[in-house]
Structures are given as structure tokens and as C-alpha cells.
Chimera marker file (.cmm) of the C-alpha trace (Angstrom):
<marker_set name="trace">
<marker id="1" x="-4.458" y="-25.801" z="-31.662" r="1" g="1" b="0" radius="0.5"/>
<marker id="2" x="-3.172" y="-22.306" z="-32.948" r="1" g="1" b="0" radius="0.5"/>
<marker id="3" x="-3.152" y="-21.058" z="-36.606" r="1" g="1" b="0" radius="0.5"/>
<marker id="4" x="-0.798" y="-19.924" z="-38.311" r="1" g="1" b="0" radius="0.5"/>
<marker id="5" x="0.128" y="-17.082" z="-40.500" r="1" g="1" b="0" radius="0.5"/>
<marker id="6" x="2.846" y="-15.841" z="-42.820" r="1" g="1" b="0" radius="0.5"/>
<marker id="7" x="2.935" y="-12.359" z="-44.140" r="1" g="1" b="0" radius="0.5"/>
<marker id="8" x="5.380" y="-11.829" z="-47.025" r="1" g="1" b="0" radius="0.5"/>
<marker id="9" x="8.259" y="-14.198" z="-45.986" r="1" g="1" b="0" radius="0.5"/>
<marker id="10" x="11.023" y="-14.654" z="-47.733" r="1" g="1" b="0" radius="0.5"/>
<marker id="11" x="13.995" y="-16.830" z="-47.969" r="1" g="1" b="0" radius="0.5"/>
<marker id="12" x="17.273" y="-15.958" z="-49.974" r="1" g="1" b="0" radius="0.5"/>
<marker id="13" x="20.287" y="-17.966" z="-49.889" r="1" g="1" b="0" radius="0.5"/>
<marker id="14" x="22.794" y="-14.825" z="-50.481" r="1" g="1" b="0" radius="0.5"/>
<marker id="15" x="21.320" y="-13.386" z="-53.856" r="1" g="1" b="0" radius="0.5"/>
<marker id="16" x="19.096" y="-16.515" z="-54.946" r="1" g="1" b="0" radius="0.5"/>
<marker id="17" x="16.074" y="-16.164" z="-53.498" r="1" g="1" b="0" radius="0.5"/>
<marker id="18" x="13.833" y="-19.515" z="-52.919" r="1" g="1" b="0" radius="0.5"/>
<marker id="19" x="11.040" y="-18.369" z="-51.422" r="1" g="1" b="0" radius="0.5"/>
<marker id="20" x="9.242" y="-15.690" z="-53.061" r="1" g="1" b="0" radius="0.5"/>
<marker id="21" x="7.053" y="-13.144" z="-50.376" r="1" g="1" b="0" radius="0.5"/>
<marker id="22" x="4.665" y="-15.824" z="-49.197" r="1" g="1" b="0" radius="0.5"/>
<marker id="23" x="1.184" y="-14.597" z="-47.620" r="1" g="1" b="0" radius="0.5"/>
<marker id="24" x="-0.791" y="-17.667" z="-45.911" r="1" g="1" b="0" radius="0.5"/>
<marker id="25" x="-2.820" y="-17.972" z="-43.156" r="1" g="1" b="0" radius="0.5"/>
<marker id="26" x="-4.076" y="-21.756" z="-41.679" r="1" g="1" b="0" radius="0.5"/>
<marker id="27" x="-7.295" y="-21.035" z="-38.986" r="1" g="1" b="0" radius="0.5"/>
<marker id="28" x="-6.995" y="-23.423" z="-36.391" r="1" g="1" b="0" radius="0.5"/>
<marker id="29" x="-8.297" y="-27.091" z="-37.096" r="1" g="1" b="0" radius="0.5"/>
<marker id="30" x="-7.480" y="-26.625" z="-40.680" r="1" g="1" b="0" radius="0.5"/>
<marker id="31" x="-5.941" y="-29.169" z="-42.619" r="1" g="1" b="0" radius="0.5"/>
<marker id="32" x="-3.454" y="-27.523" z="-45.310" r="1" g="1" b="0" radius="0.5"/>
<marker id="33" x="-1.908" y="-30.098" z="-48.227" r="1" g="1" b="0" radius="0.5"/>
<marker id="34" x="1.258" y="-27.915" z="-49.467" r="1" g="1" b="0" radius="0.5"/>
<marker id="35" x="1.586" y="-29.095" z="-53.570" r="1" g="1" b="0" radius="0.5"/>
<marker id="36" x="4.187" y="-27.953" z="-56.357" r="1" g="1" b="0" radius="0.5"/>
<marker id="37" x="7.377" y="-29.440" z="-58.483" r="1" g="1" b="0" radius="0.5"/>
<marker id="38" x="10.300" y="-30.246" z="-56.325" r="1" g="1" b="0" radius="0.5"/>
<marker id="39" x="12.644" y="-27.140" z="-55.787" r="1" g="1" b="0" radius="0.5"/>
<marker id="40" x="9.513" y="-25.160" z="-55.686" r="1" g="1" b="0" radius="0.5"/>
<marker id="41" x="10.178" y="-24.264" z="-51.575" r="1" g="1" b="0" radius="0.5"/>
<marker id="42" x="7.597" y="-26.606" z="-50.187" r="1" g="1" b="0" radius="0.5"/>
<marker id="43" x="10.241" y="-27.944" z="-47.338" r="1" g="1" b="0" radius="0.5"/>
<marker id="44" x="11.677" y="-24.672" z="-46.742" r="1" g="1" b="0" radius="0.5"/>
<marker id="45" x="8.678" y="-22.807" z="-45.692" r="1" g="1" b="0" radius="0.5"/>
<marker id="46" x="7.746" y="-26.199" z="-43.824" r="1" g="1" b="0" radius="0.5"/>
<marker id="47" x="11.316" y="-26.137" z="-42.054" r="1" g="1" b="0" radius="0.5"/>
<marker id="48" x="10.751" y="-21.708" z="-41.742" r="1" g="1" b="0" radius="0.5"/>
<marker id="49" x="7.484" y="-22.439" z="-40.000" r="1" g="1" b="0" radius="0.5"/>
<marker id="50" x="8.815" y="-24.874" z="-37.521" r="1" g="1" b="0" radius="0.5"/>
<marker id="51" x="11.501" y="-22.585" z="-36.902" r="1" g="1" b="0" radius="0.5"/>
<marker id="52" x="14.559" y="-25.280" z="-38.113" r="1" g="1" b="0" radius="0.5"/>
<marker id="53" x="15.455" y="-22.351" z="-40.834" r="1" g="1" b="0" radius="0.5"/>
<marker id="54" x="15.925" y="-18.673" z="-40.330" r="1" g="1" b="0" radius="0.5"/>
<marker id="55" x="13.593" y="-16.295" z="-42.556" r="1" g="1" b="0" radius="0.5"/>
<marker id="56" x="15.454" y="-13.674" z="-44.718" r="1" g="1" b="0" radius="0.5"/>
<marker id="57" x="12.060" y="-10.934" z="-44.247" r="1" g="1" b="0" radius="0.5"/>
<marker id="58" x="8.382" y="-11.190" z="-43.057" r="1" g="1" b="0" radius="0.5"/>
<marker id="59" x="6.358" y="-12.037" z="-40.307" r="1" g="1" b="0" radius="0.5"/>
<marker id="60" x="5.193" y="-15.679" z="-39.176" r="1" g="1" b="0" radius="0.5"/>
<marker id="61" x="3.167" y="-15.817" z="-36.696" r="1" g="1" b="0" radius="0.5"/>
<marker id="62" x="1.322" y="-18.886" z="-34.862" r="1" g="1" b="0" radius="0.5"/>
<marker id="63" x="-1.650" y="-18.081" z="-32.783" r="1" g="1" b="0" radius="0.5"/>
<marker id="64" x="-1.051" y="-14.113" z="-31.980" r="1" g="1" b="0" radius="0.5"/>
<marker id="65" x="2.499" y="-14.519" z="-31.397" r="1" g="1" b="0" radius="0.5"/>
<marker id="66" x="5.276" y="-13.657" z="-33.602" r="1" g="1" b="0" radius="0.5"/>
<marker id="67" x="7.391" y="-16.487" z="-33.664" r="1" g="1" b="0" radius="0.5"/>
<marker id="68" x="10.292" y="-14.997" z="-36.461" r="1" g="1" b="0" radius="0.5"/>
<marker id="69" x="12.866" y="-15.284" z="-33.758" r="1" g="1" b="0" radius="0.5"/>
<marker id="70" x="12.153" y="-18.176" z="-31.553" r="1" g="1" b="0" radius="0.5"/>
<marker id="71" x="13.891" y="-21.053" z="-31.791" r="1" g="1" b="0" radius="0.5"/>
<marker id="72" x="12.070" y="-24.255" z="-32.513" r="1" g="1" b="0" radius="0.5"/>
<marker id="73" x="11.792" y="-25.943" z="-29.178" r="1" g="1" b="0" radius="0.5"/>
<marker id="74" x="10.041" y="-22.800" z="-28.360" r="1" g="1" b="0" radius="0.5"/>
<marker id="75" x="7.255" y="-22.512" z="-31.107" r="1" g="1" b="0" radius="0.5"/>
<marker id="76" x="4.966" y="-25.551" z="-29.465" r="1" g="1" b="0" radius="0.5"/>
<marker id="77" x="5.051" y="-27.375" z="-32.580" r="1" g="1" b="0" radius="0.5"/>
<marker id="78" x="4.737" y="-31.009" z="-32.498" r="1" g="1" b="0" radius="0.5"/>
<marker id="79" x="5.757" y="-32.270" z="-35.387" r="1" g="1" b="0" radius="0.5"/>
<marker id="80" x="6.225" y="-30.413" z="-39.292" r="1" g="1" b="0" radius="0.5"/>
<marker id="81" x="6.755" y="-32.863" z="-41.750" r="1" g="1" b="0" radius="0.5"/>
<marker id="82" x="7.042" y="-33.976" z="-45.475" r="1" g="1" b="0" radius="0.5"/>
<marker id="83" x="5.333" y="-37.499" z="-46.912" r="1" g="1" b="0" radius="0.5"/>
<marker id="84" x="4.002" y="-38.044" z="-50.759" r="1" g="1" b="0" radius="0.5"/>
<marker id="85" x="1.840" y="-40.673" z="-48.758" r="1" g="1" b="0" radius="0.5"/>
<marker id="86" x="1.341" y="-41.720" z="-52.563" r="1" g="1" b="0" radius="0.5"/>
<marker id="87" x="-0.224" y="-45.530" z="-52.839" r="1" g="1" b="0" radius="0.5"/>
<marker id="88" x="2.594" y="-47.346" z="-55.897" r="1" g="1" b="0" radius="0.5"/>
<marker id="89" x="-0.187" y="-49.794" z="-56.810" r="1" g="1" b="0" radius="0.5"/>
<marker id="90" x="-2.835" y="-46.378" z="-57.806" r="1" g="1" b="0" radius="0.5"/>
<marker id="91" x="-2.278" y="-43.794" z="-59.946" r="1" g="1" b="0" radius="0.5"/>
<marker id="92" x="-1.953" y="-40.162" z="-59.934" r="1" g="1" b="0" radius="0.5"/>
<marker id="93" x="-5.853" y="-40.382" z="-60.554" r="1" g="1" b="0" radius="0.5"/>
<marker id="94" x="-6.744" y="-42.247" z="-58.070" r="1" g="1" b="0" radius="0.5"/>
<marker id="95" x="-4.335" y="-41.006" z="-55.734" r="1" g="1" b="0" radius="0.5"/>
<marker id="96" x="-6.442" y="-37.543" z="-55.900" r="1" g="1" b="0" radius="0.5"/>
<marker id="97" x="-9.244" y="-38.871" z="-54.880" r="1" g="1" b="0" radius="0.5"/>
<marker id="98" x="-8.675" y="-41.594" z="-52.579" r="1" g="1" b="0" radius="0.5"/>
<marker id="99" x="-9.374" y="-39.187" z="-49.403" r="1" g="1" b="0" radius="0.5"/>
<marker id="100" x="-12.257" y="-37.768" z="-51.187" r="1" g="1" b="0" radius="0.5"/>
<marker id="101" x="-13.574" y="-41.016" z="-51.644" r="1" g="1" b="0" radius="0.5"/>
<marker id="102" x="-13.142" y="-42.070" z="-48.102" r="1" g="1" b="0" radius="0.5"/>
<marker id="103" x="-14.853" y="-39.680" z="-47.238" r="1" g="1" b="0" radius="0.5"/>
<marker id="104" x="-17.733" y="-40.682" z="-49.287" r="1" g="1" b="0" radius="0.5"/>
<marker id="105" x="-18.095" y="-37.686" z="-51.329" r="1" g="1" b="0" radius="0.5"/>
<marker id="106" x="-20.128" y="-38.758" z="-54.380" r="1" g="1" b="0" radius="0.5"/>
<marker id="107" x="-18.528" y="-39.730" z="-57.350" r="1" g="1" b="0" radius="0.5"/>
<marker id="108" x="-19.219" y="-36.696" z="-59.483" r="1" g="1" b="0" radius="0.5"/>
<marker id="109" x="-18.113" y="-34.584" z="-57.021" r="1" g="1" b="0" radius="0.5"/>
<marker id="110" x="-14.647" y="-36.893" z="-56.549" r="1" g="1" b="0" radius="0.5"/>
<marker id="111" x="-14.333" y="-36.088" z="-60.594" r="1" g="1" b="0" radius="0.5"/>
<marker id="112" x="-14.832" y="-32.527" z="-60.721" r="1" g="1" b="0" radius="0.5"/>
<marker id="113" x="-12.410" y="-31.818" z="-57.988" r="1" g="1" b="0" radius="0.5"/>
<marker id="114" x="-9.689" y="-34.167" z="-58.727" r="1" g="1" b="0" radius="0.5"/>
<marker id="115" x="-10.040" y="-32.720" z="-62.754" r="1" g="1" b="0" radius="0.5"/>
<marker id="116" x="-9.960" y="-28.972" z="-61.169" r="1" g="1" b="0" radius="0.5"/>
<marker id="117" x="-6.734" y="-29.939" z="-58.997" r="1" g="1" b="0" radius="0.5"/>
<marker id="118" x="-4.727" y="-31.393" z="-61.932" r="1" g="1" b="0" radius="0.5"/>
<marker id="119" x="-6.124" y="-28.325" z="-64.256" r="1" g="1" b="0" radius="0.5"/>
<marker id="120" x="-4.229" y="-26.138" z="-61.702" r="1" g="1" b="0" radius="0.5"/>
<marker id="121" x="-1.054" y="-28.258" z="-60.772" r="1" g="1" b="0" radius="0.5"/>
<marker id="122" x="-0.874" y="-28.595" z="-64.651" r="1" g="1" b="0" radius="0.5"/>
<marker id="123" x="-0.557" y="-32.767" z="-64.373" r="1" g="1" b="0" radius="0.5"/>
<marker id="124" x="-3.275" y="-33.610" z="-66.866" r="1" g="1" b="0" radius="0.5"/>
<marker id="125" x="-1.070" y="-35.504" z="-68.824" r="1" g="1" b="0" radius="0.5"/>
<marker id="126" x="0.173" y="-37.392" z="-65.938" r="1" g="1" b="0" radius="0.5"/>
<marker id="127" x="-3.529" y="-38.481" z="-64.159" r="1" g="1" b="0" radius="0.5"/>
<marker id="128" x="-2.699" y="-42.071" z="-65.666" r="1" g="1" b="0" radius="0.5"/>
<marker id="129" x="0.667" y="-43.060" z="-64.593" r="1" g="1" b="0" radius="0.5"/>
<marker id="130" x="1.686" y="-44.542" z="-61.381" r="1" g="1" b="0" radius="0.5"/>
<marker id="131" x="4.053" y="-42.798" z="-58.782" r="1" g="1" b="0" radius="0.5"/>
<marker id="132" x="7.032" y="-44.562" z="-60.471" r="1" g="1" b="0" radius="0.5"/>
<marker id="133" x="6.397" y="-43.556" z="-63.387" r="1" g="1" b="0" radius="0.5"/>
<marker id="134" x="7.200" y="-40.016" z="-62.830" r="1" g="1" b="0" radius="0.5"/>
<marker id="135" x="10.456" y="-38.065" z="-62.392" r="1" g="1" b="0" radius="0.5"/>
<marker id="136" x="11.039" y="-35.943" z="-58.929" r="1" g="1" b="0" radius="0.5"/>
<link id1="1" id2="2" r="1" g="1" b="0" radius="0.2"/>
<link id1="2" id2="3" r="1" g="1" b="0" radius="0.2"/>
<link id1="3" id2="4" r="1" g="1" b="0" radius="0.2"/>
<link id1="4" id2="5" r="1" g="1" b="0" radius="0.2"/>
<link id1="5" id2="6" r="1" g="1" b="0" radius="0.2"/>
<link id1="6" id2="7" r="1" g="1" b="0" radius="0.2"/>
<link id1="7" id2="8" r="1" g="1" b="0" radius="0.2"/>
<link id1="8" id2="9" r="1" g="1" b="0" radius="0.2"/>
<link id1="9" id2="10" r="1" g="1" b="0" radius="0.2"/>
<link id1="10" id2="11" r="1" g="1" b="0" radius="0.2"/>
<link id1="11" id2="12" r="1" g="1" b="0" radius="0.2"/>
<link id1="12" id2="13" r="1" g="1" b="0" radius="0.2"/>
<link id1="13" id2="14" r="1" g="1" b="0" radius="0.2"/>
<link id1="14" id2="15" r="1" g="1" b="0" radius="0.2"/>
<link id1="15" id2="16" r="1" g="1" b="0" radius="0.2"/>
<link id1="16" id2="17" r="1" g="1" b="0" radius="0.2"/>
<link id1="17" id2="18" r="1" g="1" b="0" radius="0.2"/>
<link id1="18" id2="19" r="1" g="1" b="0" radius="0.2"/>
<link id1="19" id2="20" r="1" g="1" b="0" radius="0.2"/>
<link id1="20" id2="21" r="1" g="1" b="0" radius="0.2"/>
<link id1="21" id2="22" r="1" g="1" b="0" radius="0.2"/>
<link id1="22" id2="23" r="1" g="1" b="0" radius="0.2"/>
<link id1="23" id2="24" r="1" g="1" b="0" radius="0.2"/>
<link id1="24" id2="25" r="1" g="1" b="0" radius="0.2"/>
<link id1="25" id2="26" r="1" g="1" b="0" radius="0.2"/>
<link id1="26" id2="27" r="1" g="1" b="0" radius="0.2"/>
<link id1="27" id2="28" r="1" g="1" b="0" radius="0.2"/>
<link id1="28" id2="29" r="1" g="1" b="0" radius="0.2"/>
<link id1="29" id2="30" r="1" g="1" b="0" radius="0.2"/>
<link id1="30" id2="31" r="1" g="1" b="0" radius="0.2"/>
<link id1="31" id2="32" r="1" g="1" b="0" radius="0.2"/>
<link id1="32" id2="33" r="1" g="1" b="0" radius="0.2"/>
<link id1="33" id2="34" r="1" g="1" b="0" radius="0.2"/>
<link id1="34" id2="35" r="1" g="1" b="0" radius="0.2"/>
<link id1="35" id2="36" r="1" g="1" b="0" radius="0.2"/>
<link id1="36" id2="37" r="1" g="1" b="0" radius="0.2"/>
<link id1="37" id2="38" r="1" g="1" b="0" radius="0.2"/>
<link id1="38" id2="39" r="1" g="1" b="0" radius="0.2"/>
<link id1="39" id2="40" r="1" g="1" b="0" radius="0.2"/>
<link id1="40" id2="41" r="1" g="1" b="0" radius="0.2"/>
<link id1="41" id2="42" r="1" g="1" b="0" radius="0.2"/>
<link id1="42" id2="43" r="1" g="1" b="0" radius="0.2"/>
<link id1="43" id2="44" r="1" g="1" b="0" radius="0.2"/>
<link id1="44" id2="45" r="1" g="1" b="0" radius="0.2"/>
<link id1="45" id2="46" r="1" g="1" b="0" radius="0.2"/>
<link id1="46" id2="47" r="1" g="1" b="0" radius="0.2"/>
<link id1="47" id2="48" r="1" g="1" b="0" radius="0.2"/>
<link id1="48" id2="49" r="1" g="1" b="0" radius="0.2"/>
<link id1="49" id2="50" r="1" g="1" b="0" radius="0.2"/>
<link id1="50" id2="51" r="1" g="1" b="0" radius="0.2"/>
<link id1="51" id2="52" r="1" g="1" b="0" radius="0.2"/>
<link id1="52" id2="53" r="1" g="1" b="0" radius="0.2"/>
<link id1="53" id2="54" r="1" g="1" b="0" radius="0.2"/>
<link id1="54" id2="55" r="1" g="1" b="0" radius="0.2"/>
<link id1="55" id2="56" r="1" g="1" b="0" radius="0.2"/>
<link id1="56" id2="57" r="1" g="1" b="0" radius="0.2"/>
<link id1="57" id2="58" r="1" g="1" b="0" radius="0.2"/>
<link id1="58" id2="59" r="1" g="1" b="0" radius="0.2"/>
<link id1="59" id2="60" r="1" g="1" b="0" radius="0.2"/>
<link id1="60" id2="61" r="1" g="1" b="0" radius="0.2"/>
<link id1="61" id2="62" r="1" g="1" b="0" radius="0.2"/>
<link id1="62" id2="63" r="1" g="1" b="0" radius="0.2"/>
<link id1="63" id2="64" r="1" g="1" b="0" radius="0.2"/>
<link id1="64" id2="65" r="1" g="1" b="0" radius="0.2"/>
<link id1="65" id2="66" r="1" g="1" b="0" radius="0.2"/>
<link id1="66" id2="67" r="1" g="1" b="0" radius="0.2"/>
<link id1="67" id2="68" r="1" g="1" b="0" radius="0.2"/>
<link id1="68" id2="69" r="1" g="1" b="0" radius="0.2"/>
<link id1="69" id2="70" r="1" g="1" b="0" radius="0.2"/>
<link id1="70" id2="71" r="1" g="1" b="0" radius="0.2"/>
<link id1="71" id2="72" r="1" g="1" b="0" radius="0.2"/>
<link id1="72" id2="73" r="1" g="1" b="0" radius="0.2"/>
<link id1="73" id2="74" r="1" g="1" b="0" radius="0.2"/>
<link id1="74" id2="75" r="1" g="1" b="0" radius="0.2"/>
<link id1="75" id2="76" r="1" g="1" b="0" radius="0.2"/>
<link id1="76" id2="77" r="1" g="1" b="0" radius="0.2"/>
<link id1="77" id2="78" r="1" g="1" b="0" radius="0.2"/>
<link id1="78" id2="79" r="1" g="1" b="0" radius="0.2"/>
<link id1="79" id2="80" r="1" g="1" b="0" radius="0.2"/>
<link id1="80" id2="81" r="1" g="1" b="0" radius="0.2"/>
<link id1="81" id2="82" r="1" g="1" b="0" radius="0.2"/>
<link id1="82" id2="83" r="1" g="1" b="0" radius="0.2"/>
<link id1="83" id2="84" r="1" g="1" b="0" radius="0.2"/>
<link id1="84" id2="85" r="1" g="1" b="0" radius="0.2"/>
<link id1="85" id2="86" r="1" g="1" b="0" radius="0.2"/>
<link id1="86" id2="87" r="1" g="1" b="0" radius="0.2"/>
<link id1="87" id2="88" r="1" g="1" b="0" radius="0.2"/>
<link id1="88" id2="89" r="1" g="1" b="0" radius="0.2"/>
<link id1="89" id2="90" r="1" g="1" b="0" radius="0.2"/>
<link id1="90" id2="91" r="1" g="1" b="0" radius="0.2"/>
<link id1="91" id2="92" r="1" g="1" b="0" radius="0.2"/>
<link id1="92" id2="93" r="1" g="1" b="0" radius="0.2"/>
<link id1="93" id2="94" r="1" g="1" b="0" radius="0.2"/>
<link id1="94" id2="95" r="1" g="1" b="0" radius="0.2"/>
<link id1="95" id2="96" r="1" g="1" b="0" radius="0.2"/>
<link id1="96" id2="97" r="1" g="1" b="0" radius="0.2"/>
<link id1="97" id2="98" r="1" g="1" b="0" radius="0.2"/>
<link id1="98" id2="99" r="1" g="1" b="0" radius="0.2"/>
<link id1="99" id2="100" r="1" g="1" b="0" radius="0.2"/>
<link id1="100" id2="101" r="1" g="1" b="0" radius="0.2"/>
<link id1="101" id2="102" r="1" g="1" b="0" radius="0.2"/>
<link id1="102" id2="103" r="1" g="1" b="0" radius="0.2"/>
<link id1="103" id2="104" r="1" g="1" b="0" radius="0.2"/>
<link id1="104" id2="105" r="1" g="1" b="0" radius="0.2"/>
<link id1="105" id2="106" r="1" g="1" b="0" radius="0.2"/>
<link id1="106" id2="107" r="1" g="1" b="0" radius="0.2"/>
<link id1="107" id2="108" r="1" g="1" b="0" radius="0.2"/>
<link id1="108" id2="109" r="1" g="1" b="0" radius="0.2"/>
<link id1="109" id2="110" r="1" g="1" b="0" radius="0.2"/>
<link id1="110" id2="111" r="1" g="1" b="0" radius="0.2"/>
<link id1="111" id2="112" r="1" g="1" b="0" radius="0.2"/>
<link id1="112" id2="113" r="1" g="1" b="0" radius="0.2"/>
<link id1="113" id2="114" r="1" g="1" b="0" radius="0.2"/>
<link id1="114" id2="115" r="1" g="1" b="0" radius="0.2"/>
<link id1="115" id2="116" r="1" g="1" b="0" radius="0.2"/>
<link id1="116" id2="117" r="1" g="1" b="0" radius="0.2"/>
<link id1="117" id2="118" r="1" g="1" b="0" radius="0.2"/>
<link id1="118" id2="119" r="1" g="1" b="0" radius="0.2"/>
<link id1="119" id2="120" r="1" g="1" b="0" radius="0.2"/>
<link id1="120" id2="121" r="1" g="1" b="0" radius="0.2"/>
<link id1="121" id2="122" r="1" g="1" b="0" radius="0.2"/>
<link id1="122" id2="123" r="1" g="1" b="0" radius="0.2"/>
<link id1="123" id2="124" r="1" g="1" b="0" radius="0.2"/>
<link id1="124" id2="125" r="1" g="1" b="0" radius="0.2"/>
<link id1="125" id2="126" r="1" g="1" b="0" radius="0.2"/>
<link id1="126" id2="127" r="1" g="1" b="0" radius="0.2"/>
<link id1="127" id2="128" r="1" g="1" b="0" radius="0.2"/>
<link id1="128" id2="129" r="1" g="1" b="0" radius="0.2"/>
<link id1="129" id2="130" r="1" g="1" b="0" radius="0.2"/>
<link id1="130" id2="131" r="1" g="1" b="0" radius="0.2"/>
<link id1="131" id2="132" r="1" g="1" b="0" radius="0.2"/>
<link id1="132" id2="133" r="1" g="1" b="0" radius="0.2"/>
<link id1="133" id2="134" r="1" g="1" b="0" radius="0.2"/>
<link id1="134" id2="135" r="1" g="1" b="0" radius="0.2"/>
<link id1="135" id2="136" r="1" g="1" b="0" radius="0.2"/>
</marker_set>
């Protein structure tokens, strides 16, 4: 597996621009979780990377190769893809820290970082409802 890395890309749709100068680079064997509100540009960069949407400026790159103008079927990428893989019956709570818990991380640990992820996705309010029970 190759990693990959983006260097101040961008993506404008004529003036509006959607995606704001992103630096990110995934070593290989990583696994990456991409969060934020919808609209935020989560898909795009997902859809940039795979090469399914043009870039407006920067560099991606995936192992040492520049990939900006490839097309898709060209990149070696098996599969980009979007799922909230969110259980209905949980909530937001436990949703956080189901993988942590399957993992058999202990407890406290499961608490401090599920409380440090919602600190920083500002969801606090939210840790208690149930995926239907929220908009978007």
C-alpha cells in the first residue's frame, strides 16, 4: 500500500471555493477517519484523491508519484468511499467508542478519548441522541 499526500489543494467551483488549501499526508497502513458537518468538503477531497474530480491548485501525490493529472483508472486505487457506518440502536456516545472498545482499550481510556473527540468536533451536546435524532 502507498501513502498519500496533499499539499495545499484546492477546489473552487468558479469563485466559491469548497476546499480551502488542504495539507495531509496518510503513511502507508494508516487508517484515516475524515469527520466534519456536511458541506464541509469531506466527499470532495475523497472524490479529488481518487481522481473522479479535477483539483483547482496543489499537489496530491500517492506513494512518490504525482497523481494531479491522472485519471482515476490510473491512480491504483481500489476503492474511495463514504459510510456513517453509524449503529441506529447506539448513540452518538457509544458510537465513538464502539471501535475503541473492540479493541479492548480500557474503559477510562474509551472516556477520555471519545470526551476529547466531541470537545473538538464541538458535539457535546449531542453525545446522547441517536443517529436519527440529528439533522444532516
Amino acid at each position: 500500500m502507498a501513502g498519500v499526500e496533499l499539499k495545499s489543494v484546492r477546489k473552487s467551483y468558479g469563485d466559491l471555493e469548497v476546499v480551502h488549501g488542504i495539507d495531509l499526508e496518510v503513511v502507508s497502513g494508516e487508517f484515516l477517519v475524515l469527520v466534519g458537518p456536511s458541506g464541509c468538503g469531506k466527499s470532495t477531497l475523497l472524490r479529488m484523491i481518487a481522481g473522479l474530480e479535477e483539483i483547482t491548485d496543489g499537489v496530491i501525490s500517492i506513494g512518490d508519484r504525482i497523481v494531479n493529472d491522472l485519471p482515476a483508472s490510473q491512480r491504483n486505487l481500489s476503492m474511495v468511499f463514504q459510510s456513517y457506518a453509524l449503529y441506529p440502536h447506539m448513540t452518538v456516545r457509544k458510537n465513538l467508542a464502539f471501535g475503541l472498545s473492540n479493541l479492548r482499550m480500557p474503559r477510562p481510556e474509551i472516556e477520555r478519548r471519545v470526551a476529547n473527540a466531541a470537545k473538538i468536533l464541538r458535539i457535546d451536546e449531542l453525545m446522547e441522541r441517536k443517529p436519527r435524532q440529528l439533522s444532516g
